[in-house]
matplotlib code that plots the C-alpha trace (Angstrom):
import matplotlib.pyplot as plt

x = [0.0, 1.9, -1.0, -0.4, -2.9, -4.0, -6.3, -6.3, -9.8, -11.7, -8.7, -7.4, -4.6, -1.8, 1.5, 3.9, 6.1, 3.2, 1.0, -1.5, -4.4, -8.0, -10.1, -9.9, -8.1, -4.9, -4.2, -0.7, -0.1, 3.2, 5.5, 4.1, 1.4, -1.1, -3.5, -4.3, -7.8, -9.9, -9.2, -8.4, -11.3, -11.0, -9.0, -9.2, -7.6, -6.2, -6.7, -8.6, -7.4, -9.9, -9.2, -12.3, -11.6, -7.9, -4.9, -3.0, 0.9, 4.1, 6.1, 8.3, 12.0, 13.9, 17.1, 18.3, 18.1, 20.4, 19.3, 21.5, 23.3, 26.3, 27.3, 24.7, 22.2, 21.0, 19.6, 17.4, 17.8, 18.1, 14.7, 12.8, 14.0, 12.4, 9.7, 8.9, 10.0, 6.8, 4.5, 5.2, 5.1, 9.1, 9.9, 13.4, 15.7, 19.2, 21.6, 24.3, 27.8, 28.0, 27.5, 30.4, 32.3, 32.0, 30.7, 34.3, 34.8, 33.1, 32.7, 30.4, 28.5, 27.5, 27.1, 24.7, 23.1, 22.7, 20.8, 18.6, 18.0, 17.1, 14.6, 12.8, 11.6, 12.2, 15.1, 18.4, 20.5, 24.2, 26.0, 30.0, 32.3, 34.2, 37.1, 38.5, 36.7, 35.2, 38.2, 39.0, 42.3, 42.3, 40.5, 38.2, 38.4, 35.6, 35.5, 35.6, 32.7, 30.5, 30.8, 29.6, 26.4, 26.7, 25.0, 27.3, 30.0, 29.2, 30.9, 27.3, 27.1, 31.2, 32.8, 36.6, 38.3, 41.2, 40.0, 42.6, 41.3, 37.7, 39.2, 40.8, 37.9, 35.4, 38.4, 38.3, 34.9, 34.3, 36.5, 34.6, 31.1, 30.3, 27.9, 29.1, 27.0, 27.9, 26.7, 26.7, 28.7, 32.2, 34.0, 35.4, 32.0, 30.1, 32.4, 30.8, 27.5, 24.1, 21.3, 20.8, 22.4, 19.8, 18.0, 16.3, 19.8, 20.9, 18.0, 18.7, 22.3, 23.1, 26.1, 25.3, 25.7, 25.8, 24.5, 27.4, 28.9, 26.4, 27.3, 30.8, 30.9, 28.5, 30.7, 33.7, 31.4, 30.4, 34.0, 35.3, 32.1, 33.2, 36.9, 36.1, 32.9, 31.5, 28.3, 26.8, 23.8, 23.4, 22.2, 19.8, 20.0, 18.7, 18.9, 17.3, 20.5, 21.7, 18.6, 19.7, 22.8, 21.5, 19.2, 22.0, 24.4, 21.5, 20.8, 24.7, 24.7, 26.4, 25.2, 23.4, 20.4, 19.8, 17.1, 15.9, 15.0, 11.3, 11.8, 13.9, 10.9, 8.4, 9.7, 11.5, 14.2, 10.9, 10.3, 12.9, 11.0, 12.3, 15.5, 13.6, 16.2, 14.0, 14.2, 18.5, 19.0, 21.6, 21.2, 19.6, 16.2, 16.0, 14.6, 11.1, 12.7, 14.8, 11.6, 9.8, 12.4, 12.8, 9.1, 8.8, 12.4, 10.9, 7.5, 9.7, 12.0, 15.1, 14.9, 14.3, 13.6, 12.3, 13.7, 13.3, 16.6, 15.8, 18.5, 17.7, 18.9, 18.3, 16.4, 19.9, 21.4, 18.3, 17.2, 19.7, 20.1, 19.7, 23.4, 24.4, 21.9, 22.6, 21.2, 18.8, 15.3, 13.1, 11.2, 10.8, 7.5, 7.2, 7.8, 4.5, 2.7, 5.3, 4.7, 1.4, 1.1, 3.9, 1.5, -1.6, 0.5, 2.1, -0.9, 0.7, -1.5, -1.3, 0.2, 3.0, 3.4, 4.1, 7.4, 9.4, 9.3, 9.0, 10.3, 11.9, 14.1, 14.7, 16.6, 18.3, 19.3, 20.5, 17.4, 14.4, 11.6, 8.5, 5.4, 1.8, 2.4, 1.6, 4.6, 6.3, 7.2, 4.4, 5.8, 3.1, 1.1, -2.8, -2.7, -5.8, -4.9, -7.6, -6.1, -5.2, -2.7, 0.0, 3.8, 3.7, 6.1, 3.1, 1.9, 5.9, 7.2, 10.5, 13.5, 13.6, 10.5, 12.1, 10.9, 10.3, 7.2, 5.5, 3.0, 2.0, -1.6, -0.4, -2.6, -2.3, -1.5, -0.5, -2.8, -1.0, 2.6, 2.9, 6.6, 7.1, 3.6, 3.4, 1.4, 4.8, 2.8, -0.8, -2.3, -4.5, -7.1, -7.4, -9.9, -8.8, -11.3, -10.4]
y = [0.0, 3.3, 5.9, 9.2, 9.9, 7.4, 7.6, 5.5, 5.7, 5.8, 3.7, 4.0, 6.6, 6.1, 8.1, 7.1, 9.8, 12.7, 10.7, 10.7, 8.4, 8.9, 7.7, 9.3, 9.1, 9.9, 11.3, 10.5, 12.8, 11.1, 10.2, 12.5, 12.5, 15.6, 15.2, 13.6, 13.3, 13.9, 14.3, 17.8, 19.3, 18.4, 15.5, 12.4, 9.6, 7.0, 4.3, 3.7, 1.5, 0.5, 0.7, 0.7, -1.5, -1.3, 0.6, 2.7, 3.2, 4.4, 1.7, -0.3, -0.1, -3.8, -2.9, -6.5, -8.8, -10.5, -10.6, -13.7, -12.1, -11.6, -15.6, -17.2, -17.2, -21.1, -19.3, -16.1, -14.6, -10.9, -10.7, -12.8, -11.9, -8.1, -9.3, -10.9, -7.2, -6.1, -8.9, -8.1, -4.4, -3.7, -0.9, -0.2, -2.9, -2.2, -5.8, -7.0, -7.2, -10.4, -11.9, -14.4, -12.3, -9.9, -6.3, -5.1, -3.2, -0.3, -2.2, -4.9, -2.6, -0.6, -3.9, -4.5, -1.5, -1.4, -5.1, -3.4, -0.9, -2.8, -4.5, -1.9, -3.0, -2.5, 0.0, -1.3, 0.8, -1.9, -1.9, -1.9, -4.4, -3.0, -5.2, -6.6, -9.8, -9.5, -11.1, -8.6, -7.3, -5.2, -1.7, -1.8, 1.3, 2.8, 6.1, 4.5, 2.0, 5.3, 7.2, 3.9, 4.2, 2.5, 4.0, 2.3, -0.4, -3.9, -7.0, -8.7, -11.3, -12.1, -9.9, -8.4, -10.4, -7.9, -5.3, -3.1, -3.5, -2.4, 0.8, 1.8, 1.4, 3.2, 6.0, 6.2, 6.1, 8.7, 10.7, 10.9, 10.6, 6.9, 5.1, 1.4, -1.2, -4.1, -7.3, -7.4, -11.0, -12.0, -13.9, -16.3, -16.6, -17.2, -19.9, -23.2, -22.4, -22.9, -22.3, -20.0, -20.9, -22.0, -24.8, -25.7, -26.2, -28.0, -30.6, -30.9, -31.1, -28.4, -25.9, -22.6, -19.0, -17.3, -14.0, -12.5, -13.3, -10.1, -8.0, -8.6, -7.1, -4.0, -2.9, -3.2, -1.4, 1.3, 2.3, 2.2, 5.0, 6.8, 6.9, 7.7, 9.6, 7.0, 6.5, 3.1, 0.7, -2.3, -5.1, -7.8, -7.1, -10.7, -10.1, -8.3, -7.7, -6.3, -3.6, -2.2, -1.3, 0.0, 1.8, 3.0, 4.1, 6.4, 8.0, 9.0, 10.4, 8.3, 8.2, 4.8, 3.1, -0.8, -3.0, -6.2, -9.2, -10.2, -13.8, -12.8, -9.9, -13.1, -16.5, -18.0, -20.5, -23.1, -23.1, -24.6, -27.4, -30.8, -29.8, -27.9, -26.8, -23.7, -22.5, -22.6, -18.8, -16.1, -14.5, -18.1, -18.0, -16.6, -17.0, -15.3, -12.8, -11.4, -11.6, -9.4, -7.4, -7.2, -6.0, -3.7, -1.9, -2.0, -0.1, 2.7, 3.8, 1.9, -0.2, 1.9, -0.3, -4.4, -5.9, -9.3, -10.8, -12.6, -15.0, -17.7, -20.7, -23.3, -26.8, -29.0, -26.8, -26.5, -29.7, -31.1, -32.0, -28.8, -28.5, -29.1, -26.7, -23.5, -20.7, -18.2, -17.9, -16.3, -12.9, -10.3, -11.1, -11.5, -7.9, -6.8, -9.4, -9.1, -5.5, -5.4, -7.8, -6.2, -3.3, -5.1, -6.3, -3.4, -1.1, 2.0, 3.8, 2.0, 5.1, 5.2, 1.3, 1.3, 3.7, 0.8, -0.5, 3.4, 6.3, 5.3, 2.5, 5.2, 7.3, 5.0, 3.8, 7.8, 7.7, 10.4, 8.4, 7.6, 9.3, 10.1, 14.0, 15.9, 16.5, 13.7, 10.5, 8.0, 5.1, 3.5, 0.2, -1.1, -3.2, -6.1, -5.9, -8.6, -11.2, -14.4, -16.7, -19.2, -18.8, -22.2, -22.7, -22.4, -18.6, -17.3, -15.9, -15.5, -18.6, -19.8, -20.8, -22.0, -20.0, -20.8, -18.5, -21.2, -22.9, -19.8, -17.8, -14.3, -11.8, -9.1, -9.2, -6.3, -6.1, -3.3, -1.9, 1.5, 3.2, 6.6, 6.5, 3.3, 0.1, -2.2, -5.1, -6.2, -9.3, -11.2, -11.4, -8.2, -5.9, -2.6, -0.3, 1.5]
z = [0.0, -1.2, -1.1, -0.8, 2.3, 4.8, 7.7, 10.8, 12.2, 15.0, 17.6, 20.8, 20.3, 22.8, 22.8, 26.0, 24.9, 25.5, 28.0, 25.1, 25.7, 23.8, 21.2, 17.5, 13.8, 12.4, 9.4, 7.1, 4.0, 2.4, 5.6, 8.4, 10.3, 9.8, 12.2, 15.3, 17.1, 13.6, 10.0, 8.5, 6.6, 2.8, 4.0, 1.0, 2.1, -0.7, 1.9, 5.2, 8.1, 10.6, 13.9, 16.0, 18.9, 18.7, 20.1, 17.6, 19.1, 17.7, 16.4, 18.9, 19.1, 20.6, 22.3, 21.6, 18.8, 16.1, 12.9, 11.7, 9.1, 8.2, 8.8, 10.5, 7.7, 8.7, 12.1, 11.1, 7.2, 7.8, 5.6, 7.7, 11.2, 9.7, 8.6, 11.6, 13.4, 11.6, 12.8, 16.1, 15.6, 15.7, 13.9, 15.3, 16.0, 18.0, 16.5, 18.3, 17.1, 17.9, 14.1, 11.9, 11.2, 14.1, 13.4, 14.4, 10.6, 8.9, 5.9, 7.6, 9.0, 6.3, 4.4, 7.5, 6.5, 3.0, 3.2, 5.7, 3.8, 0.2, 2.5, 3.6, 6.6, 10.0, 10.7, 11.9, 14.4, 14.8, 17.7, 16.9, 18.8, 22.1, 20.9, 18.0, 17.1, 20.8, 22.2, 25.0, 23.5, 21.3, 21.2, 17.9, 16.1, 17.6, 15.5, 12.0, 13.3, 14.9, 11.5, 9.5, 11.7, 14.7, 17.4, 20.7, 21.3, 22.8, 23.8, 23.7, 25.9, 25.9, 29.3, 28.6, 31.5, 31.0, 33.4, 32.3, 28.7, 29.3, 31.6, 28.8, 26.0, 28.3, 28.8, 24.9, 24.5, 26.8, 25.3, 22.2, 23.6, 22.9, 24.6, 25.4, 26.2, 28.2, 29.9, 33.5, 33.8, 35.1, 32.8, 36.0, 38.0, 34.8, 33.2, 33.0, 34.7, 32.5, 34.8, 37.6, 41.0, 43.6, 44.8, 41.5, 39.1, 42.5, 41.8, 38.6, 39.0, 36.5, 36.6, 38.6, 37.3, 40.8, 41.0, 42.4, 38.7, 37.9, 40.9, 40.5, 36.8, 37.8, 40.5, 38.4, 35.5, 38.0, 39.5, 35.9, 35.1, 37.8, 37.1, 33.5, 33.3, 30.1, 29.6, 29.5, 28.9, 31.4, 28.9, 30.1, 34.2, 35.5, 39.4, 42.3, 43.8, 40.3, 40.4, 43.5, 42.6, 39.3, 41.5, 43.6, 40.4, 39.2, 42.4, 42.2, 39.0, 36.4, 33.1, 33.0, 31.4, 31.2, 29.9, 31.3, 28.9, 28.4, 29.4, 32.6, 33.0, 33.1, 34.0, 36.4, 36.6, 37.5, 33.7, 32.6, 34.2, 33.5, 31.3, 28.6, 26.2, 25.0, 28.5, 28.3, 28.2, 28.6, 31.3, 32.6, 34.2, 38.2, 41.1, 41.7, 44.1, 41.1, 38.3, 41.2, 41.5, 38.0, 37.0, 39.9, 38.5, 35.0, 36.3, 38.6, 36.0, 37.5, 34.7, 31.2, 28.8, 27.9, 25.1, 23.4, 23.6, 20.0, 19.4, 16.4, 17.6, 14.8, 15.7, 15.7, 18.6, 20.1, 20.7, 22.5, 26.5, 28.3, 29.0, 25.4, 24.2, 22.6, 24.9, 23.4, 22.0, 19.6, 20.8, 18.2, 17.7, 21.8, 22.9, 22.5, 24.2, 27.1, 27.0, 27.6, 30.1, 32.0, 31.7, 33.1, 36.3, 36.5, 37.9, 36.1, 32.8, 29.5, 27.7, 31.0, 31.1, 27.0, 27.5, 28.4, 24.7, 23.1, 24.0, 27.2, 25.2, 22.5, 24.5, 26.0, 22.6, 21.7, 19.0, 18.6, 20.2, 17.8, 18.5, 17.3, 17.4, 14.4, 12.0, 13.1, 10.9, 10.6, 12.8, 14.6, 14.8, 15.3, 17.9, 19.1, 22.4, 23.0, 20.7, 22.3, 21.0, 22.0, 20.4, 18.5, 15.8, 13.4, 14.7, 14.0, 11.4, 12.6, 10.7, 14.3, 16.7, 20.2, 22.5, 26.4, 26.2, 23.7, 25.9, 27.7, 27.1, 25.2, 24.4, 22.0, 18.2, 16.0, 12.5, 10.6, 10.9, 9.5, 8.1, 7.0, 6.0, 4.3, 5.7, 5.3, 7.0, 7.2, 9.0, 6.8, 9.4, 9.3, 7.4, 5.7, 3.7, 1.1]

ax = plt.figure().add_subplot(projection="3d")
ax.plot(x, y, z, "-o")
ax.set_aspect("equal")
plt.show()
């Protein structure tokens, strides 16, 4: 659908950016939106979206995914890990460095890019490696990777064990104004372990991950912020005990934001029940304490943003014995449904509750948040907030279908996914009039 004007009428308009919440159209001439609350006089749409009974939001933004190109094309084709971005109402997506070969040159990056691009689908922000090859050694050259478009530097989930080595990336990166984001894991503590540490992995006899192997690195992350003054994104926080410090580091001062993973946001290292390989994840599954901890971060600012953590993991290293397993899961099209129930628990307003995967993650991401303001870009989704459905390989679109979440009740599905104006995705359940 390319038409010049398009109306979205008669949904639930909510904006977490301006604490918008009522009922009403909006209206697109070419890639902005014109109106919002009822159509201009004169206005002639080329197409009509119904959206009575829905939400209509501004597109979501994932802080976490990899997109399986370049080198692990078997996992998640970049085309369809997008395309399933749009089913599930992504319209941003922040990709890890962590690909074959690593995201450690310019040249990959804007190779990254330019297939992202051709697609025209979801937008792609890369994230640069910290170190060459993510070995820990050697500084990457962080300026070259920045001007080809990335918008931090990451180690993903790999820790620099050099102390020394990370002190002196964040002194660079600080230098410069860089943002780095890291995971909150000691490369010692965390060696070997596959589950969470605690009276459930003991049962099942399975290597610990302690949670001091996450307070460890953020103290060491924290006096290196200090002694540098660099800014940086927690990735994937997985423990109460890891929230209070975050909590503690903000009340400081030091330029910090983190996210917190949807399956560590709503499960609970009880799920993996009896060795279920879809439930071997990185950070593993925690106690109920840490979830709690977790959601009530998430809902009190603490925590900024929820991401999806989508890792394709194809079906031969999936389905394995939990310890040979390949940790990570599918979630792009996930957010959304984690989202919003994160929103029901929460207590807090929709349009408030919704920040967490808009303009709360945005920022932290250095991006202009989406919104349904007039003059801005038409980036937004209608959302069936009522829809019920189960994550079974058969309802995803994504190249890879383990997902933990699989036999749980989800609820809400997104029908259209508008960019810049045009309706890039449509479900086929759904009814548009023109």
């Amino acid at each position: 659908m390319n038409g010049n004007q398009l109306l979205i009428r008669g949904g639930r308009l909510i904006d977490p950016l301006h604490g918008l919440d009522t009922t009403g159209d909006v209206a697109i001439v070419g890639e902005r939106i014109v109106a919002v609350g009822r159509a201009p006089a004169g206005f002639s749409p080329d197409h009509i979206l119904d959206a009575s009974g829905l939400l209509v939001l501004p597109g979501l933004i994932d802080l976490c995914a990899r997109l399986g190109e370049p080198g692990y094309e078997h996992e998640g084709m970049l085309d369809t890990e997008l395309h399933a971005a749009l089913v599930g109402g992504v319209t941003r997506v922040v990709c890890s460095p962590d690909t074959d070969p690593v995201l450690d040159e310019p040249s990959l990056v804007e190779m990254l890019r330019w297939r992202a691009r051709r697609i025209k689908s979801a937008r792609v922000y890369p994230l640069g490696a910290l170190t060459k090859g993510l070995q820990g050694e050697r500084l990457s050259e962080m300026a070259e990777l920045t001007r080809a478009s990335c918008i931090g530097l990451s180690q993903a989930d790999t820790p620099i064990a050099d102390t020394k080595v990370l002190y002196s990336a964040m002194q660079y990166a600080s230098t410069f104004g860089y943002k780095v984001w890291l995971r909150a894991k000691d490369a010692a503590l965390s060696r070997g372990g596959i589950a969470a540490s605690g009276a459930y992995a003991q049962r099942l006899g399975l290597a610990g991950v302690p949670v001091i192997a996450e307070t460890v690195a953020l103290h060491t992350v924290f006096d290196l912020m200090r002694a540098t003054g660099c800014a940086v994104h927690i990735s994937k926080l997985s423990s109460s005990q890891g929230v209070e410090l975050v909590r503690q580091a903000k009340a400081e001062g030091l330029p910090l934001t983190c996210d917190v993973s949807i399956n560590n946001l709503l499960l609970t290292d009880l799920d993996i029940g009896y060795f279920d390989s879809r439930a071997r994840l990185d950070p593993p599954l925690r106690q109920g304490r840490d979830r709690d901890a977790l959601r009530a971060a998430l809902a009190d600012g603490t925590i900024d943003a929820l991401c999806s953590d989508h890792t394709p993991v194809s079906s031969d290293d999936k389905t394995q014995t939990f310890a040979d397993a390949a940790p990570g899961a599918t979630g792009l099209e996930l957010l959304l449904p984690a989202a919003l129930q994160f929103a029901a628990s929460s207590g807090l307003p929709l349009a408030h509750a919704l920040g967490c995967v808009g303009h709360r993650a945005a920022r932290a991401a250095g991006l202009h948040p989406a919104s349904l303001a007039v003059g801005e870009p038409a980036e937004l989704i209608v959302v069936d907030a009522q829809a019920r459905w189960r994550a079974t390989p058969e309802a995803l679109h994504s190249q890879s279908r383990h997902t933990p979440l699989a036999e749980h009740d989800l609820q809400g599905r997104v029908r259209h996914t508008v960019i810049d104006g045009r309706v890039v995705w449509s479900d086929s359940a759904a009814t548009a009039a023109a």
